[in-house]
C-alpha positions as CSV (number, residue, x, y, z in Angstrom):
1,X,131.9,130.7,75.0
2,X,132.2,133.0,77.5
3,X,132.1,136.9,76.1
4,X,132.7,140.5,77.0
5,X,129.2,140.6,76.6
6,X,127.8,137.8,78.5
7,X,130.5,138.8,81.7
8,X,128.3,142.2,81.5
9,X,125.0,140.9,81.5
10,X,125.8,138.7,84.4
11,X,127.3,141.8,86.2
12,X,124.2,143.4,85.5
13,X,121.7,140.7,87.0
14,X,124.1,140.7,90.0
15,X,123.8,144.7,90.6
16,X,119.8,144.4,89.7
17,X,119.6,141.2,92.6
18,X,121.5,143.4,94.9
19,X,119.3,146.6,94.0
20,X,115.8,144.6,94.5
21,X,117.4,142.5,97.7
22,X,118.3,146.3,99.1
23,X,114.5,147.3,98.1
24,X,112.6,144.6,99.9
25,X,114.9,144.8,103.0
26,X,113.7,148.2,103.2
27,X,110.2,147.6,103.4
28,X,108.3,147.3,106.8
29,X,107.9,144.7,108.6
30,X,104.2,143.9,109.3
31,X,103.4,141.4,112.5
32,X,100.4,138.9,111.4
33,X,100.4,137.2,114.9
34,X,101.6,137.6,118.5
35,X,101.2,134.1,120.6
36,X,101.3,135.0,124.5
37,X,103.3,132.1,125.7
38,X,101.9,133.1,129.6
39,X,99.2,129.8,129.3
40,X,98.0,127.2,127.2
41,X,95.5,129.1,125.3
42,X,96.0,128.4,121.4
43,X,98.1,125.9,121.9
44,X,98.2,123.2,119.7
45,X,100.4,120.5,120.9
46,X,99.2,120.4,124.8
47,X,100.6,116.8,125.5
48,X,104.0,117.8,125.4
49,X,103.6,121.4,126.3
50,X,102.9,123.0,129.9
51,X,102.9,126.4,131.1
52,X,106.3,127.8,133.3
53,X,105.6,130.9,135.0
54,X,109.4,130.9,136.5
55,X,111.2,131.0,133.3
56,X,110.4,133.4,131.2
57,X,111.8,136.2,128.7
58,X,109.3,138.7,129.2
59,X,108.6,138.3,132.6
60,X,105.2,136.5,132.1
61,X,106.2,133.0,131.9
62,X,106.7,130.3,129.1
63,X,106.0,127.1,127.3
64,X,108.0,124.2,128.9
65,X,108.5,122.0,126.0
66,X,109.4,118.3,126.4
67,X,110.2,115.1,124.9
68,X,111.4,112.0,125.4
69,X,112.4,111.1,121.8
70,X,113.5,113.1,118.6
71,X,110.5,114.4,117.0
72,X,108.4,118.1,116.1
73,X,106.0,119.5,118.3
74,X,103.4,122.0,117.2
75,X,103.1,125.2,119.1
76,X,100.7,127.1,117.0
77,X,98.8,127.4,113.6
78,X,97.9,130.3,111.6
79,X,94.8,128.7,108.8
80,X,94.8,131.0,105.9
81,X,97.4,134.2,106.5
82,X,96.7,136.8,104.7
83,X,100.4,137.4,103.1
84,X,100.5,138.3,99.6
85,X,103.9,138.5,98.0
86,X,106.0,138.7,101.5
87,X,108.9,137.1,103.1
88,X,107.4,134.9,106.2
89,X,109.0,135.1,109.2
90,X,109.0,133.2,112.5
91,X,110.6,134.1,115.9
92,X,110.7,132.9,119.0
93,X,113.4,132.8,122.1
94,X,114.6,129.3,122.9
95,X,116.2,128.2,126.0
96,X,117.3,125.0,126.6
97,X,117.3,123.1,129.8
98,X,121.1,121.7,128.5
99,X,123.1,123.9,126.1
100,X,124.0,120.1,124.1
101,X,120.3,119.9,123.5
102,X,119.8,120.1,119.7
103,X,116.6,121.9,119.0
104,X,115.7,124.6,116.7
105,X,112.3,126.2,115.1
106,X,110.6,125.3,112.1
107,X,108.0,127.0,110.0
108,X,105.3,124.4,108.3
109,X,103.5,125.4,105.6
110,X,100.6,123.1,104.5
111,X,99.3,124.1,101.0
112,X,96.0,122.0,100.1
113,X,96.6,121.2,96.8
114,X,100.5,120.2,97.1
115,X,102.5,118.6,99.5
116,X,104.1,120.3,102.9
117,X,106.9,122.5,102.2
118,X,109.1,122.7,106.0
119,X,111.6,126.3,106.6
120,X,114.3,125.6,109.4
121,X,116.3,127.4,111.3
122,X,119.3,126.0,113.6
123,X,119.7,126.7,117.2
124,X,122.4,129.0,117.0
125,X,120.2,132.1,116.7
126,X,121.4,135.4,118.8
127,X,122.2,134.1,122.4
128,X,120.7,136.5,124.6
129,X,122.4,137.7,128.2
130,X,119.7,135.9,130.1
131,X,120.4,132.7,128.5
132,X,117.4,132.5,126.2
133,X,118.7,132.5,122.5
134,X,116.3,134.1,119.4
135,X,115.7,132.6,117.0
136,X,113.8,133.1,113.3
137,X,112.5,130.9,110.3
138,X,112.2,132.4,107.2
139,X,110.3,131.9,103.9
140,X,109.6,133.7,100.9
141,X,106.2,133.5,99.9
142,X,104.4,134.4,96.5
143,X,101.3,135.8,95.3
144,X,100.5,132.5,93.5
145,X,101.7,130.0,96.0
146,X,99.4,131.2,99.4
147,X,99.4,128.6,102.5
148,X,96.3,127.4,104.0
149,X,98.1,126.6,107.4
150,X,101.4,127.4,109.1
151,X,102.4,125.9,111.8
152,X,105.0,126.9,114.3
153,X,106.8,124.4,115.6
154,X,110.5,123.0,117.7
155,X,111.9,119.9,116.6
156,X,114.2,117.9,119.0
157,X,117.0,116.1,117.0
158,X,117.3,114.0,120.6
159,X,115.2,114.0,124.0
160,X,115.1,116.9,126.6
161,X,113.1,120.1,127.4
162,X,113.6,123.4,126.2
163,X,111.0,126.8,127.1
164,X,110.0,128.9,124.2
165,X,108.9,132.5,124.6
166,X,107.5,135.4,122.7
167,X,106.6,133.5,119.6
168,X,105.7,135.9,116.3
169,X,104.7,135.5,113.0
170,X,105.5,138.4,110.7
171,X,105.4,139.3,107.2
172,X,107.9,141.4,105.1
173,X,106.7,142.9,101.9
174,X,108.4,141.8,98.8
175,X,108.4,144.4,95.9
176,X,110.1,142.2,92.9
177,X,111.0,138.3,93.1
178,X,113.6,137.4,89.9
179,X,115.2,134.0,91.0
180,X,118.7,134.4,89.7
181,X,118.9,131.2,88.8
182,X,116.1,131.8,85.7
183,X,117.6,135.1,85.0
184,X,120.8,133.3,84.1
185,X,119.3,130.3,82.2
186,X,116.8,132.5,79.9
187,X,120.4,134.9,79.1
188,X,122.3,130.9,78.3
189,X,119.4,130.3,75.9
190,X,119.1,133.7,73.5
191,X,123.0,133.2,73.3
């Protein structure tokens, strides 16, 4: 039965999530890597990758990127991040040889003694004047759950090429984690 009481409580853990949400936004944003996409150098993926110095974001060239069949292609790993209780977060700027291509970047994090856990982000980032459009893949990482590996990657959902350009991984610090979802379920039970 649904009270004065309980509508209250819920109101409350709604103003807290907002409070905390507001809180972490706020923090600083920390970059754990830069990858140079002007060669091959770190690259993990190298049979589908090759180096484009005419296309370019930043004026130092690219990573052509293509394929010939859906499928995910590995640009970088990170072994062992150092990332605490943090928001992970990809970026990169696509730009796709045909604006139909469906591509979009995906965050892979390998954890050794459980399975992959994969964060996606569509296409449709922030399309950029020059054509290229940014993109980002998020996660929120905690203190007890710490990756061995991310991997960076750009998965095809059909053939075609696409560039990729200044490729980041960064961390945003994360004071308080309360999944709402618990919050409610332990306030159902003492009810």
């Amino acid at each position: 039965m649904i009270t004065q009481k309980t509508i209250s409580q819920s109101l409350a853990l709604v103003v807290m999530a907002s409070i905390f949400a507001t809180q972490a936004c706020l923090a600083s944003e920390e970059i754990l890597n830069e990858f140079p996409c002007n060669g091959l150098e770190n690259v993990v993926d190298k049979d589908n990758i090759e180096f484009d110095k005419n296309q370019s974001a930043d004026g130092k060239g690219s990573l052509r990127v293509t394929v010939k069949k859906p499928c995910s292609i590995t640009l970088f790993e990170v072994s062992k991040p150092d990332i605490g209780q943090a928001r992970l977060i990809y970026r990169a700027k696509l730009r796709p040889a045909d604006p139909k291509i469906k591509t979009k970047i995906i965050m892979s994090l390998s954890y050794s003694k459980t399975n992959e856990i994969i964060s996606g982000s569509t296409r449709a980032g922030k399309k950029l004047a020059s054509g290229w459009i940014s993109c980002s893949s998020r996660r929120l990482i905690t203190k007890r759950a710490q990756p061995d590996v991310v991997a960076l990657k750009v998965k095809f959902d059909e053939p075609g090429t696409v560039w990729v350009d200044e490729v980041t991984l960064s961390k945003l610090k994360v004071r308080f984690f309360i999944p709402i979802h618990i919050a409610q379920t332990r306030q159902l039970k003492s009810e």
